[in-house]
Biopython code that builds the backbone (N, CA, C, O; Angstrom):
import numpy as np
from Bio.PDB.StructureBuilder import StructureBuilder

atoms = [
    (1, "UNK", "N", (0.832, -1.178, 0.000)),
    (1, "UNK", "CA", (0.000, 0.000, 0.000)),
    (1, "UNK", "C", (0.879, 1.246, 0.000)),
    (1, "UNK", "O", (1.982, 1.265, 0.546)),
    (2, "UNK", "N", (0.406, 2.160, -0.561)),
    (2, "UNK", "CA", (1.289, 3.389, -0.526)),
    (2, "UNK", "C", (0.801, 4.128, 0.665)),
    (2, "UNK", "O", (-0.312, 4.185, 1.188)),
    (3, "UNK", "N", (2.408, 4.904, 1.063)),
    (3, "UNK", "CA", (1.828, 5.820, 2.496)),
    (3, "UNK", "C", (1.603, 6.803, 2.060)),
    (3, "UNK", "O", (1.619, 7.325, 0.945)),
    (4, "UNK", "N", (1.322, 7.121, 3.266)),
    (4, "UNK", "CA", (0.878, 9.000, 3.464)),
    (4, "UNK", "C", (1.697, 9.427, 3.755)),
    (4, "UNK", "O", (2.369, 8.995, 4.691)),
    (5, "UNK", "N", (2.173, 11.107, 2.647)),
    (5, "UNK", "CA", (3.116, 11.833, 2.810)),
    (5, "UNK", "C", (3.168, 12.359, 4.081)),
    (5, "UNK", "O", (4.086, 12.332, 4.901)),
    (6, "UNK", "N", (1.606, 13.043, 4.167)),
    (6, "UNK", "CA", (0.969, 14.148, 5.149)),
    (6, "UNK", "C", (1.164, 13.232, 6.582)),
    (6, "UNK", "O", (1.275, 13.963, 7.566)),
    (7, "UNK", "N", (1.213, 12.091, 6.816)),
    (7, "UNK", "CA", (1.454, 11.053, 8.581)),
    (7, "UNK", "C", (3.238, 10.913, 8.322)),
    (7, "UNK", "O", (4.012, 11.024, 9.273)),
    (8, "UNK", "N", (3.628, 10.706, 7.174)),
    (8, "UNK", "CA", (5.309, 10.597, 7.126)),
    (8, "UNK", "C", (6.360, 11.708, 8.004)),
    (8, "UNK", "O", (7.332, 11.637, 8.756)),
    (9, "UNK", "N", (5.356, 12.915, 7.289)),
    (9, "UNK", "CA", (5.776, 14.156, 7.660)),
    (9, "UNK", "C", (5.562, 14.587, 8.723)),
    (9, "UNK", "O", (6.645, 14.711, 9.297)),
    (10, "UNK", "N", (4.412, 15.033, 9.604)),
    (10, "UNK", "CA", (4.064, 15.117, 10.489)),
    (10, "UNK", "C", (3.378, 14.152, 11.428)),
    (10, "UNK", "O", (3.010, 14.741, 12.445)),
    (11, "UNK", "N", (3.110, 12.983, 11.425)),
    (11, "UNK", "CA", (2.954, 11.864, 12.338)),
    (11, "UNK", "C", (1.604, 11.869, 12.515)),
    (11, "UNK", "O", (1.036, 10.901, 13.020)),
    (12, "UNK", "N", (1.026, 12.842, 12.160)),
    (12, "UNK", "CA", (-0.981, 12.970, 12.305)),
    (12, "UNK", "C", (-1.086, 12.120, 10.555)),
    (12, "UNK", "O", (-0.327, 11.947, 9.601)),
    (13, "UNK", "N", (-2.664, 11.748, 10.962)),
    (13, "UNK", "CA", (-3.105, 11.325, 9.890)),
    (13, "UNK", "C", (-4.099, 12.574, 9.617)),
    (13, "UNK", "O", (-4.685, 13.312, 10.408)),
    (14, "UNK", "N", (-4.065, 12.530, 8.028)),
    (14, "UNK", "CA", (-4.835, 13.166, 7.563)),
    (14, "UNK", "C", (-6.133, 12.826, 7.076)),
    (14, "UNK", "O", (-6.725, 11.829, 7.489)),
    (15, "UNK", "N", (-6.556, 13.515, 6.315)),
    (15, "UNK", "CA", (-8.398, 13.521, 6.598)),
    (15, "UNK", "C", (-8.654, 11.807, 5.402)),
    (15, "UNK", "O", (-9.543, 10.964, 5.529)),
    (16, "UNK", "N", (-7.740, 11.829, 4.564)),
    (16, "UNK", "CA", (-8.217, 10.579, 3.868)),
    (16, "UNK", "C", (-7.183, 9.184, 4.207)),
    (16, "UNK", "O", (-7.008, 8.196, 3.493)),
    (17, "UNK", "N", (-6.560, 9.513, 5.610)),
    (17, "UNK", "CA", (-6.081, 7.987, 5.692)),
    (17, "UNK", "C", (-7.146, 6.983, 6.276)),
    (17, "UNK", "O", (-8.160, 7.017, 6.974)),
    (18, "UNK", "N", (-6.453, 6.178, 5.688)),
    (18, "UNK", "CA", (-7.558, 4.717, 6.212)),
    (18, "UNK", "C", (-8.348, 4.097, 4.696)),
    (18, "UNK", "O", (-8.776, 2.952, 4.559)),
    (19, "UNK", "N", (-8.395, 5.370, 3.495)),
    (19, "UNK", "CA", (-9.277, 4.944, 2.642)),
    (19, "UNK", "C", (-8.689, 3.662, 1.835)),
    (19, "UNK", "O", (-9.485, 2.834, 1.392)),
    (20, "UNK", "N", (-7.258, 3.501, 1.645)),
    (20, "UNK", "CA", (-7.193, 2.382, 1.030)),
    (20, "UNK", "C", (-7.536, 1.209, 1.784)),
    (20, "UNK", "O", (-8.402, 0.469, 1.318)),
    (21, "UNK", "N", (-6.960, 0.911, 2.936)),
    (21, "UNK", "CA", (-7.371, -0.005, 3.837)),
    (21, "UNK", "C", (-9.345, -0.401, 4.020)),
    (21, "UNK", "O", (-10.077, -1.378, 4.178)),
    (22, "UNK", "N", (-9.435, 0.980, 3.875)),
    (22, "UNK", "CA", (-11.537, 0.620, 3.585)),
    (22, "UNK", "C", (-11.519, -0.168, 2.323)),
    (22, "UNK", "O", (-11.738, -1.346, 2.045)),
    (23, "UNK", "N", (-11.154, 0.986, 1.604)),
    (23, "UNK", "CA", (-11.280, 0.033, -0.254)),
    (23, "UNK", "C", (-11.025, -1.206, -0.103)),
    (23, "UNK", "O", (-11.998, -1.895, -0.409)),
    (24, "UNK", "N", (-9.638, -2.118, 0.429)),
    (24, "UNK", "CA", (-9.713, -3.229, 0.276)),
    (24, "UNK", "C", (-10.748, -4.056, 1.129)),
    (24, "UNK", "O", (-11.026, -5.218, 0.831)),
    (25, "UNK", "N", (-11.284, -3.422, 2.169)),
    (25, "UNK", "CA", (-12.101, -4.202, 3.151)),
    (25, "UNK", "C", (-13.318, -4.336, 2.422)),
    (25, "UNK", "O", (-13.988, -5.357, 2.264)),
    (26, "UNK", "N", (-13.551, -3.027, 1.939)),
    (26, "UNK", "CA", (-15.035, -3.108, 1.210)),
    (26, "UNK", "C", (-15.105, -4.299, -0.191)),
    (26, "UNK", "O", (-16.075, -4.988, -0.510)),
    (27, "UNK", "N", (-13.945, -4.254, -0.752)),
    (27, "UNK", "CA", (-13.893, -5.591, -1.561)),
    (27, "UNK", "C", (-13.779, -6.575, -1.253)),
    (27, "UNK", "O", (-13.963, -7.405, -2.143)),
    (28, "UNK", "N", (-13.423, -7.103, 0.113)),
    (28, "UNK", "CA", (-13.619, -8.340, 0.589)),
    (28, "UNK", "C", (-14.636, -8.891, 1.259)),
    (28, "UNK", "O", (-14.609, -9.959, 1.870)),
    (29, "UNK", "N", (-15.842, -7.897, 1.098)),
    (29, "UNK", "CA", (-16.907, -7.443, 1.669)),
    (29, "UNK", "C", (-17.149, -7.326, 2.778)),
    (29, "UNK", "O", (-18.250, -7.641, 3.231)),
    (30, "UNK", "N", (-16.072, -6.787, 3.583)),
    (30, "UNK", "CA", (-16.459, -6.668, 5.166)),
    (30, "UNK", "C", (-17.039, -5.094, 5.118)),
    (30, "UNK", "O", (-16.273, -4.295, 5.657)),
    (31, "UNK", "N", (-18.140, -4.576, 4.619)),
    (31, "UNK", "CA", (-18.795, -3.601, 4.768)),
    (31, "UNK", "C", (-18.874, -2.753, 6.068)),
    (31, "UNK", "O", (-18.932, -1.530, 6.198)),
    (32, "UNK", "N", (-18.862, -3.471, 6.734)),
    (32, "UNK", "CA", (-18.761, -2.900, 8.397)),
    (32, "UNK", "C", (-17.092, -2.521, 9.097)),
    (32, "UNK", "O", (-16.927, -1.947, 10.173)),
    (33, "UNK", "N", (-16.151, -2.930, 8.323)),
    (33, "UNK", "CA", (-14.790, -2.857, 9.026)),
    (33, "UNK", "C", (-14.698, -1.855, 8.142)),
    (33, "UNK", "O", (-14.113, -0.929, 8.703)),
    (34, "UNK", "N", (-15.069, -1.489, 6.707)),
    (34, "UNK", "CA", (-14.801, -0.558, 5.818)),
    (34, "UNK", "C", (-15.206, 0.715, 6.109)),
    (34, "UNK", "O", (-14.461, 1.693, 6.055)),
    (35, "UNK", "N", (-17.019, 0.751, 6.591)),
    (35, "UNK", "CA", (-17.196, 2.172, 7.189)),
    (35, "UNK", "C", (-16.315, 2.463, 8.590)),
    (35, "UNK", "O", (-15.901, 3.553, 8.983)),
    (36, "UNK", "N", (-16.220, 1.672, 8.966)),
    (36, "UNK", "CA", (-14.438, 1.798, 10.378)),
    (36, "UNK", "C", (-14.169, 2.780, 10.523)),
    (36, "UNK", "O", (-14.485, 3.732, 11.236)),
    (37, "UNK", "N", (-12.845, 2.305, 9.011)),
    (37, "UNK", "CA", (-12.116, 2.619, 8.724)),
    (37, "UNK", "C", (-11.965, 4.472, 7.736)),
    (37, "UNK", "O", (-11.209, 5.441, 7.800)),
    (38, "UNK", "N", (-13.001, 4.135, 7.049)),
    (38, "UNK", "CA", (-13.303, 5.256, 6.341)),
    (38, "UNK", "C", (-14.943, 5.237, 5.642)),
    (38, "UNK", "O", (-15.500, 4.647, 4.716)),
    (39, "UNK", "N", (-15.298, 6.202, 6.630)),
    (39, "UNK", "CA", (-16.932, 6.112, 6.744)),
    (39, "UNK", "C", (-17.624, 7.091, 5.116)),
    (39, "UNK", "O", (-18.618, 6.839, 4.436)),
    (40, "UNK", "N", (-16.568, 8.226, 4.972)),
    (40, "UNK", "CA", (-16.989, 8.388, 3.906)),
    (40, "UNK", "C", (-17.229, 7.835, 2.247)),
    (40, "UNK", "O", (-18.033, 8.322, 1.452)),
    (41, "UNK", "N", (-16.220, 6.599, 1.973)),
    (41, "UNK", "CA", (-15.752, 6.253, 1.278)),
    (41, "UNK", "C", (-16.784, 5.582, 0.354)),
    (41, "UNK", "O", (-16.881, 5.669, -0.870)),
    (42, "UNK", "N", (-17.682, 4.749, 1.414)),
    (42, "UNK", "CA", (-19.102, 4.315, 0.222)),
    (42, "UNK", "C", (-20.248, 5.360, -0.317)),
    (42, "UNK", "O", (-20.964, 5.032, -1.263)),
    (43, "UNK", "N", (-20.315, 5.971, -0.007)),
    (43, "UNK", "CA", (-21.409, 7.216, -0.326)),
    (43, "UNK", "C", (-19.987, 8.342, -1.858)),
    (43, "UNK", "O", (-20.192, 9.288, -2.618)),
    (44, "UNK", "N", (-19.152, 7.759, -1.657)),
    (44, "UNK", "CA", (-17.904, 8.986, -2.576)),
    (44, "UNK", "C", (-17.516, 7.776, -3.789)),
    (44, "UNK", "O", (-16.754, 7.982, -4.733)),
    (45, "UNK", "N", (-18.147, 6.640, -3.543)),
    (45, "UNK", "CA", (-17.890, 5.612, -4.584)),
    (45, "UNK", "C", (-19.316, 5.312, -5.307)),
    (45, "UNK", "O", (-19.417, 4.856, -6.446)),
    (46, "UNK", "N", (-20.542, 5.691, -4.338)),
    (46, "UNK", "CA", (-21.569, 5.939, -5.308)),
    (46, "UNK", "C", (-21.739, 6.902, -5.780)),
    (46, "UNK", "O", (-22.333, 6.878, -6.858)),
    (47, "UNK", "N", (-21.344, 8.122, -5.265)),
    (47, "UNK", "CA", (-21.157, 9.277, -6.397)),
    (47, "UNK", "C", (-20.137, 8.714, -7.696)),
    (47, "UNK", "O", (-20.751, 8.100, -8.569)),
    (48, "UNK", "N", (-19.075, 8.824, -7.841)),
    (48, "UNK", "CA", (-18.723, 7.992, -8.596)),
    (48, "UNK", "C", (-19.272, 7.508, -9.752)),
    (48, "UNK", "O", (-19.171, 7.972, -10.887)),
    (49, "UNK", "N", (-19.994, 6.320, -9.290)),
    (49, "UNK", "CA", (-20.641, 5.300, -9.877)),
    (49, "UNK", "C", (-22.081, 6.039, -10.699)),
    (49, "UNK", "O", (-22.663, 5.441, -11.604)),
    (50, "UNK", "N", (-22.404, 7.075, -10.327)),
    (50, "UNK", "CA", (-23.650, 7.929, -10.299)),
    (50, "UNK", "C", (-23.733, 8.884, -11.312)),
    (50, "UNK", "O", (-24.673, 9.120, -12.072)),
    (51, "UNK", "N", (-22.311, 9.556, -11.205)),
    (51, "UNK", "CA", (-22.174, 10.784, -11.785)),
    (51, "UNK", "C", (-22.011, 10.709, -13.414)),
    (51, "UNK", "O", (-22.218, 11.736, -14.060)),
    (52, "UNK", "N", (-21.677, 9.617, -14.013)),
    (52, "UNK", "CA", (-21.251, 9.318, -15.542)),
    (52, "UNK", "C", (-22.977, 8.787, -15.843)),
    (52, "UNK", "O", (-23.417, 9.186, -16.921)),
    (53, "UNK", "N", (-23.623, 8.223, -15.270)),
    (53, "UNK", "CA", (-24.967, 7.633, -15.961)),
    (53, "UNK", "C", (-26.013, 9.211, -15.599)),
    (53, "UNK", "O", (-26.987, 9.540, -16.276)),
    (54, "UNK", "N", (-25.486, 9.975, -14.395)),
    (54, "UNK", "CA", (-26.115, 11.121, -14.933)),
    (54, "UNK", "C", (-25.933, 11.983, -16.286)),
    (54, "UNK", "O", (-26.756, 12.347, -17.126)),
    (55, "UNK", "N", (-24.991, 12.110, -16.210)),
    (55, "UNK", "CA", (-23.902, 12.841, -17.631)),
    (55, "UNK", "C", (-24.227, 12.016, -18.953)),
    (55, "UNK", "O", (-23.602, 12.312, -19.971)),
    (56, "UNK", "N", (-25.263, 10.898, -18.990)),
    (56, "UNK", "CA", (-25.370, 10.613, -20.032)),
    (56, "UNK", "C", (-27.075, 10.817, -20.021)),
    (56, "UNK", "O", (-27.828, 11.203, -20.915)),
    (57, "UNK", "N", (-27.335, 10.405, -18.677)),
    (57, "UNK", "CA", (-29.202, 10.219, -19.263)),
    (57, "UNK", "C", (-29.915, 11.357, -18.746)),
    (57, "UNK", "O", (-31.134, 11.493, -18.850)),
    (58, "UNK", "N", (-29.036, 12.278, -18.112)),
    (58, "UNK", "CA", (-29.202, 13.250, -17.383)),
    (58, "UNK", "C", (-30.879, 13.683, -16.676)),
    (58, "UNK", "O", (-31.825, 14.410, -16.980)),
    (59, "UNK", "N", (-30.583, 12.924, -15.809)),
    (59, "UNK", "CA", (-31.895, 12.760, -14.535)),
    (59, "UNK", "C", (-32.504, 14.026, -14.536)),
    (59, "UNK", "O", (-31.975, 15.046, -14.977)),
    (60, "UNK", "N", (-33.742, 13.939, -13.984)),
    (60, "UNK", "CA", (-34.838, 14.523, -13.357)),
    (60, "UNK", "C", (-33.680, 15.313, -12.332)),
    (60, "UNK", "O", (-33.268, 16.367, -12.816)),
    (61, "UNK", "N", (-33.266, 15.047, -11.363)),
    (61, "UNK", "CA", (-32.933, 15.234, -9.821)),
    (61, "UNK", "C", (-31.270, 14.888, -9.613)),
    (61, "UNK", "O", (-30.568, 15.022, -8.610)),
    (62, "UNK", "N", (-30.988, 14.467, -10.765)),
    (62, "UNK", "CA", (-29.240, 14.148, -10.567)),
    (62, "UNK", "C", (-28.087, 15.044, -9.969)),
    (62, "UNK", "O", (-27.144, 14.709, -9.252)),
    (63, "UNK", "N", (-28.365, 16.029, -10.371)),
    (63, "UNK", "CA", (-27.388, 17.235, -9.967)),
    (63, "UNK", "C", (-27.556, 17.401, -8.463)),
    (63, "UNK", "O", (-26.611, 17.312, -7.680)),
    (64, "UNK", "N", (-29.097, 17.703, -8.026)),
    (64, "UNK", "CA", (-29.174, 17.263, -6.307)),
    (64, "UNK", "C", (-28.641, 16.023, -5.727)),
    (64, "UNK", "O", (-28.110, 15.929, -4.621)),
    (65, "UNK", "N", (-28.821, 15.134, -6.529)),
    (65, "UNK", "CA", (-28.028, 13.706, -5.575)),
    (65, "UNK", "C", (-26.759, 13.957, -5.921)),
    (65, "UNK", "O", (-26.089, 13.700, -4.921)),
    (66, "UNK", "N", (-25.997, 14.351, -6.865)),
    (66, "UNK", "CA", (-24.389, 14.310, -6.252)),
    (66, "UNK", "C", (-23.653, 15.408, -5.840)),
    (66, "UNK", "O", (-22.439, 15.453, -5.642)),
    (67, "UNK", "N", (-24.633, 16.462, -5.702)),
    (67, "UNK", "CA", (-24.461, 17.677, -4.580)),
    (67, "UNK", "C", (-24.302, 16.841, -3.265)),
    (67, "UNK", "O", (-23.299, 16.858, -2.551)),
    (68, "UNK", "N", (-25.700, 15.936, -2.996)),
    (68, "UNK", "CA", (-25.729, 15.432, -1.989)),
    (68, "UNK", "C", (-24.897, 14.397, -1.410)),
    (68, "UNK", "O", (-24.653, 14.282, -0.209)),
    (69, "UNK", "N", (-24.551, 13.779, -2.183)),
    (69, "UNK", "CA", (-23.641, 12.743, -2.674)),
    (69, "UNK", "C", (-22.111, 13.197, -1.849)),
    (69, "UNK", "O", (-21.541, 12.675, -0.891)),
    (70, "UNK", "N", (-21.834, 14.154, -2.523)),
    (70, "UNK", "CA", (-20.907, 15.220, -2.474)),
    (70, "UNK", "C", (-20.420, 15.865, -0.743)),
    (70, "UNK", "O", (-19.296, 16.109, -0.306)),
    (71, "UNK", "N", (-21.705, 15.981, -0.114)),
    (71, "UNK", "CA", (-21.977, 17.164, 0.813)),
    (71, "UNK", "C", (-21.509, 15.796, 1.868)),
    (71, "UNK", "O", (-20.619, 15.874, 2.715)),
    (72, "UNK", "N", (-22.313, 14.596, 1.592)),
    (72, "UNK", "CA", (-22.208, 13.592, 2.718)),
    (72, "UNK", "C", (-21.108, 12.940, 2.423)),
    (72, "UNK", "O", (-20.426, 13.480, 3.294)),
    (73, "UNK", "N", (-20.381, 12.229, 1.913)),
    (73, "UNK", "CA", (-19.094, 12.055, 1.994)),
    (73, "UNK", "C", (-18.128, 12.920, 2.524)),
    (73, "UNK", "O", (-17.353, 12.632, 3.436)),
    (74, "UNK", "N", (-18.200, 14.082, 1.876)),
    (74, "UNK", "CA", (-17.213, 15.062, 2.792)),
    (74, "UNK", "C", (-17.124, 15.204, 4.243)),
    (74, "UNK", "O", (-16.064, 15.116, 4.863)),
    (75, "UNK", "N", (-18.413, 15.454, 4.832)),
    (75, "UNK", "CA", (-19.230, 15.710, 5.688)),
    (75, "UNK", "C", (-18.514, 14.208, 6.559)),
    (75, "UNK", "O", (-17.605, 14.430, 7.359)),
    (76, "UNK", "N", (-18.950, 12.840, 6.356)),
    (76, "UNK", "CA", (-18.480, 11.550, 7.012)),
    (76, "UNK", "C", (-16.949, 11.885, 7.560)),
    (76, "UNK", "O", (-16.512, 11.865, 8.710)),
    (77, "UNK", "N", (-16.219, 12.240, 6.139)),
    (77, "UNK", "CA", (-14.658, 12.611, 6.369)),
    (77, "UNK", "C", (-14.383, 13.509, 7.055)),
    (77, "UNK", "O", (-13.801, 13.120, 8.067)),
    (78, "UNK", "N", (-14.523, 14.612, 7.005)),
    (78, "UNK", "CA", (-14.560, 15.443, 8.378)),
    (78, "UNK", "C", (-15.013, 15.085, 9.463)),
    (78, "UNK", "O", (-14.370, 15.558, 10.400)),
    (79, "UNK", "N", (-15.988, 14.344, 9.803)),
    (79, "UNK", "CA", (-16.224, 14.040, 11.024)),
    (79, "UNK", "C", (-15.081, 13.283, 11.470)),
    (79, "UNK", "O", (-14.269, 13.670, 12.310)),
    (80, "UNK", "N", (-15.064, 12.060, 10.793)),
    (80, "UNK", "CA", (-14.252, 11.034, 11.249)),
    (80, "UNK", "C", (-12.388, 11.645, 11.016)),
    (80, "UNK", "O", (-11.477, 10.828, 11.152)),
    (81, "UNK", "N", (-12.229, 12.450, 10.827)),
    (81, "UNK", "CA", (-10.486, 12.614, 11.069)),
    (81, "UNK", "C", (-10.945, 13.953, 12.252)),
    (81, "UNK", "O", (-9.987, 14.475, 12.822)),
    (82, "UNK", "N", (-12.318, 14.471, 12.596)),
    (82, "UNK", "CA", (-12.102, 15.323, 13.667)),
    (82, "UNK", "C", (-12.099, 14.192, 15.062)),
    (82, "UNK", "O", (-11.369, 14.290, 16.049)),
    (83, "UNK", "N", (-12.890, 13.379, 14.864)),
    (83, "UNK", "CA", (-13.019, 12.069, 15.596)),
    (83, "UNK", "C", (-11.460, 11.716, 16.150)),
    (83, "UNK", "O", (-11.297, 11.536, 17.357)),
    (84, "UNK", "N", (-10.585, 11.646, 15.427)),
    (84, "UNK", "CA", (-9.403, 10.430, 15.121)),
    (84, "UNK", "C", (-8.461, 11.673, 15.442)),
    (84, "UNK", "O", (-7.292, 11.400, 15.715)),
    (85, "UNK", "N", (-8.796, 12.826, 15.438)),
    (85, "UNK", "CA", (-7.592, 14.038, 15.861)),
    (85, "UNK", "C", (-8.101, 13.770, 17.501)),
    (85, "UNK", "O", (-7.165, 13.439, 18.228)),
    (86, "UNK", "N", (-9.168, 13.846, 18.042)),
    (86, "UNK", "CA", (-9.916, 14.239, 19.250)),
    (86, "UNK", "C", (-9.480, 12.659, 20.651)),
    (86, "UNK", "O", (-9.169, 12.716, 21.841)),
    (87, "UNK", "N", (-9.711, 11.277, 19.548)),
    (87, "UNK", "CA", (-9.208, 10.535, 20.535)),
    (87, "UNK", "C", (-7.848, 9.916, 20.520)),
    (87, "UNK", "O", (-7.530, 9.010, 21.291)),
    (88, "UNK", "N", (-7.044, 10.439, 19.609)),
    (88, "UNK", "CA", (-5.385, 10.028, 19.413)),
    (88, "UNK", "C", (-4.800, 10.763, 19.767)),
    (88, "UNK", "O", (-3.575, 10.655, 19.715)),
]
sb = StructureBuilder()
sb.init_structure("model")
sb.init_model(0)
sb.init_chain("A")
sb.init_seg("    ")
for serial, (resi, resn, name, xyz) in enumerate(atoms, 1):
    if name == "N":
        sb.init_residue(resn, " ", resi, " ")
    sb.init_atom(name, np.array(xyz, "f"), 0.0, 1.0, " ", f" {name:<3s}", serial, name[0])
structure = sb.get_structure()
């Protein structure tokens, strides 16, 4: 796995460590060790997954779901590295 510059350098983790370690969990389907690890990461992989079939069939309501899409992933990630600053 590749490290983090931003924990190399300064010894804190930053707001997206943990996501590879989710990614592989979430492919081995431990769904529950994956939001753990990095809670934003499934809601930022259905955007993702979301945003190209909008861009082609271009929804009713699409642009609100990956605003939303958008708002809550971020939103997970900030919580969880204010979380992970607060009890480390």
């Amino acid at each position: 796995m590749l490290t983090c510059l931003i924990k190399d350098t300064t010894g804190h983790d930053c707001p997206g460590c943990g996501t590879q370690r989710a990614f592989f969990k979430l492919i081995e389907g431990e769904l529950l060790e994956s939001f753990f690890l990095q809670p934003g990461l499934i809601p930022f992989i259905f955007l993702i997954l979301f945003t190209p079939f909008h861009l082609k069939f271009m929804f009713k309501n699409g642009s609100k779901i990956i605003l939303f899409l958008f708002i809550f992933s971020t939103s997970l990630t900030m919580i969880n590295f204010a979380f992970k600053l607060i009890t480390i």
